[in-house]
C-alpha positions as CSV (number, residue, x, y, z in Angstrom):
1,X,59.8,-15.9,61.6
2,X,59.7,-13.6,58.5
3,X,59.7,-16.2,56.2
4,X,56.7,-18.2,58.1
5,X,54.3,-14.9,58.0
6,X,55.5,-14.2,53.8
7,X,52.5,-15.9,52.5
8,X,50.2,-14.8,54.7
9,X,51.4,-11.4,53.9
10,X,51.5,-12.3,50.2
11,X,47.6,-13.6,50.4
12,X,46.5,-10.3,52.3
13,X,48.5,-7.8,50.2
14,X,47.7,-10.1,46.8
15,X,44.5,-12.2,47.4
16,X,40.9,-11.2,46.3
17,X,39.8,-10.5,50.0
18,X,36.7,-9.1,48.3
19,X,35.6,-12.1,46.6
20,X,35.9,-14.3,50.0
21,X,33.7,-12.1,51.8
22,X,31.1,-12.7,49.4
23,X,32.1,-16.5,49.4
24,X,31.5,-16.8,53.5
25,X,28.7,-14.0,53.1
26,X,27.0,-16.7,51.4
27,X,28.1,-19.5,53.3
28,X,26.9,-18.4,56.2
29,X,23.5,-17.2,54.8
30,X,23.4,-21.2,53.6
31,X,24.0,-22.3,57.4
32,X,21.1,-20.4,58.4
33,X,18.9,-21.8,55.6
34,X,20.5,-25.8,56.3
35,X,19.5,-25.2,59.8
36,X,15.7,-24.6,59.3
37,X,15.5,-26.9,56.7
38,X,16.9,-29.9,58.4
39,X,15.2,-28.7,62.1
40,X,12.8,-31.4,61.4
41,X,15.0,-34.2,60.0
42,X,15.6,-37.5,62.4
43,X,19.2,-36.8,63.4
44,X,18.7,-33.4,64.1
45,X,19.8,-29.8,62.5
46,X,23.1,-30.2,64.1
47,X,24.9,-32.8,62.1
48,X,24.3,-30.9,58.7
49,X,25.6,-27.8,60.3
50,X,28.4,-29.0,61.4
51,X,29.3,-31.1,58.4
52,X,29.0,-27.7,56.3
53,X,31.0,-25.6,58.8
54,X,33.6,-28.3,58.8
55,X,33.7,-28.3,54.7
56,X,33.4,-24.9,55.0
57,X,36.7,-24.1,57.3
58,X,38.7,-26.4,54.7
59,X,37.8,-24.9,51.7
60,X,38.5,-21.4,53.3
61,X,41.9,-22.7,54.0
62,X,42.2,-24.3,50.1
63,X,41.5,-20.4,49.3
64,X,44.5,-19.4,51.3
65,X,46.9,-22.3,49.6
66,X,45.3,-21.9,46.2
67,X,45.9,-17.9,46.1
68,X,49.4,-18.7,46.3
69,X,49.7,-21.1,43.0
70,X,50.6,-20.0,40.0
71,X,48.2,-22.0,37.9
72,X,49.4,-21.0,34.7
73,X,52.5,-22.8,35.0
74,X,51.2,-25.2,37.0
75,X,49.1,-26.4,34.4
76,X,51.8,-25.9,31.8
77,X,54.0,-28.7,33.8
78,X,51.2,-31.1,35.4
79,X,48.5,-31.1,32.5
80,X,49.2,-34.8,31.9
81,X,48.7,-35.6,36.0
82,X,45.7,-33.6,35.3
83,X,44.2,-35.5,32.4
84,X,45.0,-38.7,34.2
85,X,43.6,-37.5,38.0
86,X,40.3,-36.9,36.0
87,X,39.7,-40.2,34.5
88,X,41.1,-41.8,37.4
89,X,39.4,-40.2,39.6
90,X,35.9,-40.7,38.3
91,X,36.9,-44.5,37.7
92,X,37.1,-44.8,41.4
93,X,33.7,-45.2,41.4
94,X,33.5,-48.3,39.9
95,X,35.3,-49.8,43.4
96,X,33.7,-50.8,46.6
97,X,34.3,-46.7,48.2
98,X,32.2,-45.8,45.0
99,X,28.5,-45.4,46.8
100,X,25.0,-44.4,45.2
101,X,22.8,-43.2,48.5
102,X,20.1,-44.8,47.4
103,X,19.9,-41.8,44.5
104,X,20.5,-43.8,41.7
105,X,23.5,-42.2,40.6
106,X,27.0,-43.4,41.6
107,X,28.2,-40.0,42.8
108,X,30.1,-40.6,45.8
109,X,33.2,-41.8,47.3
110,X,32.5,-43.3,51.1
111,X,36.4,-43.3,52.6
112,X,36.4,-45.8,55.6
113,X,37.5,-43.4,58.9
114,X,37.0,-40.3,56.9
115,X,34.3,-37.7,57.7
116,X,33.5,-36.6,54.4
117,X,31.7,-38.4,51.1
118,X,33.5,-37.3,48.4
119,X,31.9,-36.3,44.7
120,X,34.5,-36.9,42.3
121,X,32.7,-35.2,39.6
122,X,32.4,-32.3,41.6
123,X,35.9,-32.6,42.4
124,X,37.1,-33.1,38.5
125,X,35.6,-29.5,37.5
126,X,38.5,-28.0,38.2
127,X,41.2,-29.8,36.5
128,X,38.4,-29.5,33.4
129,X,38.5,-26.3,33.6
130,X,42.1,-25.7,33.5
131,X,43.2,-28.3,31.0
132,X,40.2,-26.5,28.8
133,X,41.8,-23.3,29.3
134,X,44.8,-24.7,28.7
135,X,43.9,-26.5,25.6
136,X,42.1,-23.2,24.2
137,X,45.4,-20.8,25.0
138,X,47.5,-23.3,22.9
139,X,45.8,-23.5,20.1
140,X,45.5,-19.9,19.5
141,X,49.2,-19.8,20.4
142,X,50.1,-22.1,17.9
143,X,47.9,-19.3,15.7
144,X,44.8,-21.8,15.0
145,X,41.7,-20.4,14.5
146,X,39.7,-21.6,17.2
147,X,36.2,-21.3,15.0
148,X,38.2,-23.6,12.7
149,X,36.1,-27.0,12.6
150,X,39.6,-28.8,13.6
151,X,40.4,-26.8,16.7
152,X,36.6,-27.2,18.0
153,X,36.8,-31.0,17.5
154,X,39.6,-30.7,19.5
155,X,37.8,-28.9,22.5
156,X,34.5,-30.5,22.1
157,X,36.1,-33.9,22.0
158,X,37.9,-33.4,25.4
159,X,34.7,-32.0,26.7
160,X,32.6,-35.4,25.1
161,X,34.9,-37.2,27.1
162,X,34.3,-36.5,29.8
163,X,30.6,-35.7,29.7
164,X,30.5,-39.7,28.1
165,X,32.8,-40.4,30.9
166,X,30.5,-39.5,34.1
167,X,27.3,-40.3,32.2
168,X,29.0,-43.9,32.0
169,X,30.5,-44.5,35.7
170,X,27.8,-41.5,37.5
171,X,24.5,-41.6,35.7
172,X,24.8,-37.4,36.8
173,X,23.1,-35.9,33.5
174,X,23.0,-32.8,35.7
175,X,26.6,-32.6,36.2
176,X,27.1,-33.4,32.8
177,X,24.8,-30.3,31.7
178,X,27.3,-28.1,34.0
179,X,30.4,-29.4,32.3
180,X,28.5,-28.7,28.7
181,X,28.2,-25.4,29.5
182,X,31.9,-24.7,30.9
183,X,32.7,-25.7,27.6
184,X,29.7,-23.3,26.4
185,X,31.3,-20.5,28.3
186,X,34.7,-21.2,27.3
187,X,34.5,-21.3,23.7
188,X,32.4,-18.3,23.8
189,X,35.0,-16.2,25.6
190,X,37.8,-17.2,23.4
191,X,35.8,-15.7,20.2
192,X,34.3,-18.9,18.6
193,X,32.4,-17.3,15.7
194,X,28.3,-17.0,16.8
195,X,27.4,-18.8,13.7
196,X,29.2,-21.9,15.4
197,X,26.7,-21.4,18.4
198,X,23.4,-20.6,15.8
199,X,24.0,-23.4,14.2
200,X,24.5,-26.4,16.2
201,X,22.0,-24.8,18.7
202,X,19.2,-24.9,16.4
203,X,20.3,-28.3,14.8
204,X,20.6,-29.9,18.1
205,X,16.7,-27.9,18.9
206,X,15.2,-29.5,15.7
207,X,16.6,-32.8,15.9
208,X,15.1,-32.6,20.0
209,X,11.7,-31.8,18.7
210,X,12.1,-34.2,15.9
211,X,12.7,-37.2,18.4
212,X,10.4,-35.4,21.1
213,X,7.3,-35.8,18.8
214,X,7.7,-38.2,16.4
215,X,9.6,-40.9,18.0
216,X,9.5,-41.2,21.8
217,X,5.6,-40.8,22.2
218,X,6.0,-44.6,20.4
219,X,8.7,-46.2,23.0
220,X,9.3,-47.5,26.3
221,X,11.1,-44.7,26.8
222,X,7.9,-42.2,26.8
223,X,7.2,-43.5,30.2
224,X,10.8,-43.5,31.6
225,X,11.4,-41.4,34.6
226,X,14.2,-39.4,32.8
227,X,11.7,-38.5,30.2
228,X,9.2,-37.9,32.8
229,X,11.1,-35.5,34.6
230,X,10.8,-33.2,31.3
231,X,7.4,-33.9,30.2
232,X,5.8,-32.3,33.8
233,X,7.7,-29.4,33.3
234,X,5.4,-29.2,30.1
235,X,2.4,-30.2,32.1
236,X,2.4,-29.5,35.6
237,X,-0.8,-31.7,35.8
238,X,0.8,-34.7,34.2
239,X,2.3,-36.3,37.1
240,X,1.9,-34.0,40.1
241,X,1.6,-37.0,43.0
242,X,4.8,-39.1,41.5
243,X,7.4,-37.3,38.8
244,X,6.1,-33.8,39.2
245,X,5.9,-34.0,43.1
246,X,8.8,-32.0,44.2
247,X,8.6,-29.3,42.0
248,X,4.8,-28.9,42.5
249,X,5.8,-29.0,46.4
250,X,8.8,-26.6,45.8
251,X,6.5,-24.0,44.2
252,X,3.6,-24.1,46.6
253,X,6.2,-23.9,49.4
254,X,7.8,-20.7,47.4
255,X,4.6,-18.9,46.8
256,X,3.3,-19.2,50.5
257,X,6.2,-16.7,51.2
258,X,4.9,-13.9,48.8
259,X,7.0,-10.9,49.8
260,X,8.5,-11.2,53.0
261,X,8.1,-15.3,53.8
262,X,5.8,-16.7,56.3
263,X,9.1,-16.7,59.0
264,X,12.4,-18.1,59.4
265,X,12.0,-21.6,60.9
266,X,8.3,-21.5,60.4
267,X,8.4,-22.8,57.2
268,X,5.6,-26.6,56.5
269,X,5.5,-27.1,53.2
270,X,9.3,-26.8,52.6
271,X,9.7,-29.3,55.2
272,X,7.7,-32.2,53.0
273,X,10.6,-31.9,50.4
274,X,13.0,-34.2,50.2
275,X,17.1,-33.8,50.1
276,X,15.4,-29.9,51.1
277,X,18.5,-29.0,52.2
278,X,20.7,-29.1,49.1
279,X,18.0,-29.5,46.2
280,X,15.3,-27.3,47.2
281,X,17.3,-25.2,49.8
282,X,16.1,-22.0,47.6
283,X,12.5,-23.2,48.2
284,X,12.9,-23.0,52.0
285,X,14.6,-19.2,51.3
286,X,11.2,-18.6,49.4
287,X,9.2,-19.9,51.8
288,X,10.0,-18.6,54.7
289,X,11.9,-15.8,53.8
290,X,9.7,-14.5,51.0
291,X,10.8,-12.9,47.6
292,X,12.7,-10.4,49.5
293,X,15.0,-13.3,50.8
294,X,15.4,-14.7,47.7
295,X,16.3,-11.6,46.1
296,X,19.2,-11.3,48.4
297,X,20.6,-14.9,48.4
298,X,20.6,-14.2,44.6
299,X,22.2,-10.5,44.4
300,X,24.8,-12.2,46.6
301,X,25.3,-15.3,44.2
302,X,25.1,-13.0,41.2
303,X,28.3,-10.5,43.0
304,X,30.3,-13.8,43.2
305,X,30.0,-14.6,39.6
306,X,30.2,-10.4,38.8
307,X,33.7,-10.5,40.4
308,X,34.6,-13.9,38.9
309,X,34.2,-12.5,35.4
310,X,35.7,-9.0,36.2
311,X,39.2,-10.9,37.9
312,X,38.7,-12.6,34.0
313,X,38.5,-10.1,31.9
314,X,41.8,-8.2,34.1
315,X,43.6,-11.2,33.5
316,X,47.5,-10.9,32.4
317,X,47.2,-13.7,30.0
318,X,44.5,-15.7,28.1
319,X,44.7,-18.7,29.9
320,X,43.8,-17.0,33.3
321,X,41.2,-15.4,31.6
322,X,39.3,-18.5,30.1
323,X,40.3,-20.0,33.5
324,X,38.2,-17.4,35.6
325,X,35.3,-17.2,32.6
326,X,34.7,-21.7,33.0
327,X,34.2,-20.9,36.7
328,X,32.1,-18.5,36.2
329,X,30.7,-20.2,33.5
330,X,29.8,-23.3,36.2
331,X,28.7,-20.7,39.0
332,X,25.8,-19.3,36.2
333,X,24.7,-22.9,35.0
334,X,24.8,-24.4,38.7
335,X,22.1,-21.4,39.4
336,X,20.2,-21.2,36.6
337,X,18.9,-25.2,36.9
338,X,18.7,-25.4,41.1
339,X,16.7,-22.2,40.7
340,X,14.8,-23.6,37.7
341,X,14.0,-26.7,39.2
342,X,12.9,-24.9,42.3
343,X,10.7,-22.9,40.2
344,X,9.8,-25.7,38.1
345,X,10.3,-24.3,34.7
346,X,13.6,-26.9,34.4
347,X,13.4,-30.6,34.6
348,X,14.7,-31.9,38.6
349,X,18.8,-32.6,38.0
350,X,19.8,-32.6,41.3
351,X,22.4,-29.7,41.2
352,X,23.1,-27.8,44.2
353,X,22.7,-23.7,44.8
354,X,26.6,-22.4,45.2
355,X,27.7,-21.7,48.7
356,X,24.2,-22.2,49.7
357,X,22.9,-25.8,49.6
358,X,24.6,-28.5,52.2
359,X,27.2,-30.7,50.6
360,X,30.8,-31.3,51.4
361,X,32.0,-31.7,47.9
362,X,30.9,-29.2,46.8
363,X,31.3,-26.5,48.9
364,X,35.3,-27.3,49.3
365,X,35.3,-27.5,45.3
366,X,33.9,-24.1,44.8
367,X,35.9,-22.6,47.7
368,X,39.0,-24.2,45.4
369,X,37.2,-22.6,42.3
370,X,36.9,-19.0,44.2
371,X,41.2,-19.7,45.0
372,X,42.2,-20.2,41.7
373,X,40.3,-16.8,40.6
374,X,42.0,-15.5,43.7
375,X,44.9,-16.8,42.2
376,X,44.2,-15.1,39.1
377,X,44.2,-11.9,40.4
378,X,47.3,-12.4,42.8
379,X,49.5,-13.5,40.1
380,X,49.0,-10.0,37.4
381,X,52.6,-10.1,35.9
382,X,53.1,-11.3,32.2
383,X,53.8,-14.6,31.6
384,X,56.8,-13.9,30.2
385,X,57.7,-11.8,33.0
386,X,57.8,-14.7,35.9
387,X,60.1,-16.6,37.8
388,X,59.8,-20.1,36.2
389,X,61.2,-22.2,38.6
390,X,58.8,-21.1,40.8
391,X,54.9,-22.3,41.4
């Protein structure tokens, strides 16, 4: 009996019990939201709720396993399972379960007798991460300088990969945007020199412009509805019945709440928006739960990612500490574009809000995401100080 009640003692004595209050804090404020927004939709509020309690519930018990693991070594032993899961994976798409929704990108996995759609590239951020971390700790344990040319090729080619990889087999740009910037966040936390950052930002900024004026106004492209979705965040007025619908929706819906939002499940404009429950979910908040619910949802987002960075920067080895910095990392760009979009001061990329916006995937990914930081700060011994023949 003692030896079946060890890891749950281990996970409450060890585990970040802080960090998974604020991980069903916001859960359950995303319920509430998923409920009003789908109240209206044909198959009823009921089905969405359930379907994010039920993702919910697993990824709180992934927590518990994942708390447990000590990823460090298990990435040490597994990192070629890893690199092969990822491209696997995402390949998977390519067979009959791969499935599109009618969205245009070929983001899901459809499982015959399962409940769940599956994202693999929502899934893959994880091994990412860790094989980048990974990847990062060797070479400056092998004593490379990581602003070296050679050691970021290295990095940035994995990352390329992968990013070539899903824009091949998904068509996601927005996913790929979030992996860019794990790799952003990564590199940056392991002391890549800011001249790196300087320069390729502003040569990839002119050579945007460059192209933006001078070449695209004079292709087929110019009209494309990729292109589109960036030119009406220029001009609102551009497009505002077809490409610039949703966003000019999303901020008319947003304003009507001014302070204190026109009342929870009394929301209309909201309610012309589609996929409003995982897109635009931060337009119903604003909506009908003004600026002041908005606020909150994001102080509670914003103490996810806090805590995320501070279990990082505690770390008791560089590895975990690049680890927790890419999730937070994802966590910061994920918010940033969902809230941009919703604002309409980004381009529409179809990225969800953390813990708030309905989506099986994803919630049980960042719930894995939130264990391996959990993991982090269970597992505080040195490297050199653990039992290796245990995980």
């Amino acid at each position: 009996m003692t030896t079946i009640f060890a890891p749950i003692r281990e996970f409450f004595k060890k585990g970040d019990l802080l960090l998974l209050f604020l991980c069903l804090l916001a859960s359950g404020y995303g319920l509430v939201l998923i409920y009003s927004a789908t109240r209206t939709h044909a198959s009823g509020p009921l089905r969405f709720v359930a379907v994010q309690g039920v993702a919910i519930c697993i990824g709180v018990g992934i927590y518990f396993l994942l708390t447990l693991v000590d990823f460090q070594l298990f990435t040490a032993r597994t990192w070629k399972l890893l690199v092969l899961f990822d491209i696997g994976f995402i390949l998977l798409l390519r067979t009959p379960l791969g499935t599109d929704h009618g969205s245009g990108n070929l983001n899901w996995l459809s499982i015959p007798g399962f409940p769940l759609d599956i994202q693999p590239n929502e899934v893959v951020k994880i091994p990412f991460i860790l094989l980048l971390a990974y990847q990062i700790d060797r070479i400056q344990r092998d004593e490379r300088d990581i602003s070296a040319l050679s050691s970021l090729l290295q990095v940035g080619g994995h990352t390329l990969f992968m990013v070539g990889l899903i824009a091949a087999i998904c068509g996601d740009m927005g996913t790929c945007v979030v992996y860019m910037c794990i790799f952003v966040m990564l590199i940056w936390s392991a002391g890549v020199r800011l001249r790196w950052f300087a320069g390729v930002g502003g040569l990839g900024l002119f050579t945007l412009a460059v192209v933006w004026i001078f070449f695209l106004p004079d292709t087929k492209w110019w009209e494309d509805y990729r292109i589109m979705r960036f030119r009406v965040v220029f001009d609102h007025s551009l497009s505002p019945e077809r490409y610039g619908f949703q966003q000019t929706r999303s901020i008319q819906a947003i304003g009507a709440g001014q302070l204190t939002g026109v009342g929870y499940m009394q929301g209309t404009q909201s309610q012309t928006l589609p996929v409003r429950q995982s897109d635009f979910i931060f337009s119903v908040c604003g909506e009908e739960l003004g600026m002041v619910g908005c606020v909150l949802l994001l102080a509670i987002l914003a103490a996810i990612i806090l805590r995320c960075i501070w279990v990082g920067r505690h770390a008791s080895s560089p590895f975990a500490a690049y680890a927790a910095m890419g999730i937070s990392g994802m966590l910061i760009a994920q918010v940033v574009f969902n809230v941009g979009m919703c604002l309409f001061v980004l381009p529409v990329m179809g990225l969800t809000l953390p813990f708030i916006s309905h989506g099986g995937s994803s919630i049980i990914t960042l719930y894995a995401a939130m264990g391996i930081v959990s993991s982090i700060k269970a597992h505080t011994l040195p490297s050199w100080l653990r039992d290796r023949s245990q995980v």
